[in-house]
N, C-alpha and C positions, 0 to 999 in steps of 0.2 A: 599463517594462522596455525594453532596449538591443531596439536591431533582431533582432541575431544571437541572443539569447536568445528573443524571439517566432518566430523561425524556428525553432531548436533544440525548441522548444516541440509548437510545431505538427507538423513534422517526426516528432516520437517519442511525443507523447503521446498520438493513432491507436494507434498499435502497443501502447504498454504498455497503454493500455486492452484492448485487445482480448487483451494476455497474460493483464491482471486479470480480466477476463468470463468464462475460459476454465471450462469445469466439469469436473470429476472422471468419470475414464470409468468404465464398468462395473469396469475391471480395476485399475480403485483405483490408478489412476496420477495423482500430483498435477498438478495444474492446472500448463499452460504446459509440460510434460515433454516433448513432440513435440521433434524434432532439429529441427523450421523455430521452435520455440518456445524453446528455445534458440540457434540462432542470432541469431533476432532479438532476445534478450535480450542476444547479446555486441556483437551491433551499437549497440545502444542504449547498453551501458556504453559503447564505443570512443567516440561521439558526446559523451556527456555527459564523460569522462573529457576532451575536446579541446575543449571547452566551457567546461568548469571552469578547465583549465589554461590558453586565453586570457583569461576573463574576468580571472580571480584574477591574472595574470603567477607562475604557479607556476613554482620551480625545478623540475630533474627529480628531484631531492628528495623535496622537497615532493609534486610530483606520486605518485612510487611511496607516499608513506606515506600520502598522501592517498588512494590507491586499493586499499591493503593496511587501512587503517580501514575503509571503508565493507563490504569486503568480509567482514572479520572479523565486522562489526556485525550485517551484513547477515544474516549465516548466523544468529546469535543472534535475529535478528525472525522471521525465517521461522517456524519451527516456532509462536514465538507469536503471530503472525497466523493462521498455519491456525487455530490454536484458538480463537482468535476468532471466525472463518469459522463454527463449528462450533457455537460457544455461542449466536452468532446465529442462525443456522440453527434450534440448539434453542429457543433461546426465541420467536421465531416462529412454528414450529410450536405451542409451547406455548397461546400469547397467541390462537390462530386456531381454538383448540378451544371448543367450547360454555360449557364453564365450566375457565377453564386453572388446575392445579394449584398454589395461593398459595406450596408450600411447594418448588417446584421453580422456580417463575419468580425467588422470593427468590435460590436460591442459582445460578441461573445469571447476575443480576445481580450477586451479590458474586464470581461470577467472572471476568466483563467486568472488573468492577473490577481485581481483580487481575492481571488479565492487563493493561492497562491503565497499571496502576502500575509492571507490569515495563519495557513497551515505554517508559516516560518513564526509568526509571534505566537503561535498555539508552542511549536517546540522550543520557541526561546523560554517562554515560561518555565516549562517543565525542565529544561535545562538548570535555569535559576532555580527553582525547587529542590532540584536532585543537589546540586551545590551546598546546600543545606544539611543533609547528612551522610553523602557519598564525599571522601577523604579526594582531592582532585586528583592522585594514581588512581583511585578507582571509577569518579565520574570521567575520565580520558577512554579507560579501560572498555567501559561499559560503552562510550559512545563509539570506539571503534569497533566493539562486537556486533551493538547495534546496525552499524553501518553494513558489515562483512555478511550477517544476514541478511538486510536488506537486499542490498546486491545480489546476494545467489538466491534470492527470491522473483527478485526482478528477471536474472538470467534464465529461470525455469520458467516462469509464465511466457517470457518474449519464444522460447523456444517451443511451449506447449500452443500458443497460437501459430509460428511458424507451421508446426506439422498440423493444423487442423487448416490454413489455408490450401497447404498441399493437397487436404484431402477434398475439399471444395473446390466444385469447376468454375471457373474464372467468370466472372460479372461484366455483362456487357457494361461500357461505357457511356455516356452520352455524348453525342459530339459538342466539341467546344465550336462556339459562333466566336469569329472574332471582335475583338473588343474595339470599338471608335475612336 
């Protein structure tokens, strides 16, 4: 990975993790909704928006439709990522009962699923869009930047939960009843 992208990296993926850890308050306000949670969110797009546009040599073009896709996309993931949030969530709970209901853990799996199927033709879309006026060195380009954040995005929240179980004393179990 170039310098300025392990910088870029480092730099934001602290923050957006900590947008992604965020929990759901009493008042059923989505995660990351705070005004320091949104701005930190617009600072992170300005970043990656000036990031993107030197790696790639975007026109300014390029650049606006390049930041009018992600944003259109983006609004279309959101809702089905919470619900993922949410099926995970349930089926967790599910799985952590004495004996978890077969015929609910099935169908919150064929939900993952679908939900799943959605968010891959939500990015095939926007893939075909960007093909449209990203040169293919540059939409490769982009898709592996994309990627390399992701990733050390992922790697910061998996670790920022790692240390916050550490710091939570262990959850009794329920005993499992054997099965017939």
């Amino acid at each position: 990975m170039s310098r300025l992208a392990w910088m870029l990296a480092l730099a934001l993926a602290p923050a957006l993790a900590a947008l992604a850890a965020q929990e759901p308050t009493d008042s059923g306000a989505a995660p990351g909704s705070t005004p320091e949670a949104q701005e930190l969110r617009k600072q992170i797009q300005q970043k990656w928006n000036e990031h993107v546009r030197s790696t790639l040599g975007l026109s300014d073009e390029q650049t606006a439709k390049l930041h009018a896709s992600e944003q259109r996309f983006e609004t279309e993931r959101q809702p089905i990522r919470a619900r993922q949030r949410e099926i995970n969530r349930a089926l967790n709970t599910e799985l952590a009962a004495g004996t978890p209901n077969e015929d609910r853990v099935k169908q919150l799996i064929n939900e993952r699923q679908e939900n799943q199927r959605k968010l891959q033709e939500i990015n095939r879309s926007e893939d075909r869009e960007m093909q449209g006026y990203l040169t293919p060195v540059q939409h490769a380009r982009y898709q592996e930047e994309r990627r390399k954040f992701q990733e050390r995005v992922a790697e910061v929240v998996r670790h920022r939960r790692e240390q916050r179980r550490e710091l939570q004393p262990p959850r009794p179990r329920a005993p499992r009843r054997p099965r017939r």
